[in-house]
N, C-alpha and C positions, 0 to 999 in steps of 0.2 A: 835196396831191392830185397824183398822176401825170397829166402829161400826154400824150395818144396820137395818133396821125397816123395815121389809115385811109384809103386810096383805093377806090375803086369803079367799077372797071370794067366797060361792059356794053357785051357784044359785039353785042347787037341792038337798037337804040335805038328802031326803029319799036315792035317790037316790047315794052318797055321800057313805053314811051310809053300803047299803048292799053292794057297792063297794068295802069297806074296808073292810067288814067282808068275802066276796068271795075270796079278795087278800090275806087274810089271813089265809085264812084254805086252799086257794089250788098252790099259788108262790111256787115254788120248794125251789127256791133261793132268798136270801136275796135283793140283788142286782137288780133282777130282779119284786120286788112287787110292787103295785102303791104306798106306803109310799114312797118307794125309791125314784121311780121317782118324785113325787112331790119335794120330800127335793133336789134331784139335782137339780130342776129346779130354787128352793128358794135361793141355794146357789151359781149358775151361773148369775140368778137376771139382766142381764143387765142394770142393773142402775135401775131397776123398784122397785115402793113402796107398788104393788098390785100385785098379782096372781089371776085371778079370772077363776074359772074351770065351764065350762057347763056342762050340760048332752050330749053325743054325739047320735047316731043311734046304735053301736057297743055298743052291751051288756058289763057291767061295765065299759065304755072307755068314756073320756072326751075329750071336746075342752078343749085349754086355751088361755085366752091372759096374756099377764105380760105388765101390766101399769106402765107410770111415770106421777106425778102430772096431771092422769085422760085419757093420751092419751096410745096409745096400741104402745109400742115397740117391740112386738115380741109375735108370735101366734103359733098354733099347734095344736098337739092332742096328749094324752097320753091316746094308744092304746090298750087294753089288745086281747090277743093273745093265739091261743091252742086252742080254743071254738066250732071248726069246723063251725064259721060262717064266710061270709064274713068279711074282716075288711077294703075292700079298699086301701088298706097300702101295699107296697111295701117294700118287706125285700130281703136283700141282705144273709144275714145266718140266715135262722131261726131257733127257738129252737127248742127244747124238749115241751111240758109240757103247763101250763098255768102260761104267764107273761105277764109285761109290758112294752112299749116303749114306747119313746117319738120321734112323727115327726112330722114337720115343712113344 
């Protein structure tokens, strides 16, 4: 089994912070919370050694990029959803409730 070293940087910790506790008292589904989605995203990793999350415009919702030795191999957004605000983001089935995705 390969072993892998990921960091995680987040440029808005406040911000970070009430993210996670919103995702947490209102994700229906497990699958579906921003923990989730950050750990998919940790565990797909493109070969990167960084994750690092911005704040986005979308209430609780982040940029990210995932870096390798400093350069960005692959960016996005992990979107949170249900809110009745805009999110700019295009869904093809949407849910129920309040979650989150991740797009690219």
């Amino acid at each position: 089994m390969t072993e892998f070293k990921r960091t995680i940087i987040i440029k808005d910790k406040e911000h970070f912070n009430e993210a996670m506790k919103f995702s947490h008292e209102n994700a229906k589904e497990k699958q579906s919370s921003l923990k989730d989605k950050i750990c998919q995203l940790l565990l797909q990793g493109f070969d990167a050694d960084e994750l690092v999350l911005y704040k986005d415009s979308v209430p609780h919702s982040f940029k990210f990029e995932l870096r390798r030795n400093g350069d960005r191999v692959y960016n996005g957004g992990i979107i949170c959803h249900g809110q009745g605000v805009e999110t700019f983001s295009i869904e093809l089935s949407p849910k129920e409730g309040i979650y989150w995705s991740i797009d690219t």
